[in-house]
C-alpha positions, 0 to 999 in steps of 0.5 A: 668932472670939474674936480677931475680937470683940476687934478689933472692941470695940477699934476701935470703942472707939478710934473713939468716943475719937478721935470724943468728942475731936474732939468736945469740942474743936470744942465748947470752940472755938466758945464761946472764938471767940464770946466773943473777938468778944463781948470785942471788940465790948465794947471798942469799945463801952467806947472809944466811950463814954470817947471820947464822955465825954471830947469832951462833958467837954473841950467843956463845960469849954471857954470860948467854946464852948456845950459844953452845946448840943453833941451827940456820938456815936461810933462805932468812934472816928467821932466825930459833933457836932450842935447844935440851935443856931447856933455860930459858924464860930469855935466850930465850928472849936475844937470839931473841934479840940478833938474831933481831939485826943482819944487814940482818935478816928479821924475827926470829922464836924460836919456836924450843928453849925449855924454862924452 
């Protein structure tokens, strides 16, 4: 009976260890893959506003463009310019120019600059 009682103490005591293993390292798993998503979307959202920065800084730095009449907004490196006042086709055209060469931007949208 004794010998019974030891391996029963024994196997539960290595069942909780495996058991409190398994469970610690589910539990320092879940926080690290959230905080990897965390860091990522940070990135992004870091890459969008320095992209966002340097087209508003290239255009206003722009002769012939009317840098500060032009709105940008960026979105995982979509970058979208709107106006509220009429460009010409001109300036327009050197505004997507200028936006497309801009190191991140993935695409350019100017459906939102009124043209003349």
């Amino acid at each position: 009976m004794k010998k019974f009682a030891i391996a029963a103490a024994t196997a539960t005591a290595l069942t909780l260890t495996m058991a409190n293993a398994a469970f610690a390292q589910q539990s320092t798993q879940a926080p690290m893959t959230i905080a990897a998503g965390e860091v990522t979307k940070a990135k992004e959202a870091t890459s969008d506003t320095w992209i966002t920065t340097k087209v508003k800084s290239d255009l206003l730095t722009e002769k012939g463009i009317p840098g500060s009449d032009i709105k940008v907004e960026t979105n995982k490196g979509v970058v979208s310019l709107s106006s509220t006042t009429a460009i010409t086709e001109s300036q327009k055209k050197m505004a997507i120019d200028i936006t497309k060469k801009i190191n991140g931007v993935k695409a350019v949208s100017a459906d939102g600059l009124k043209a003349e």
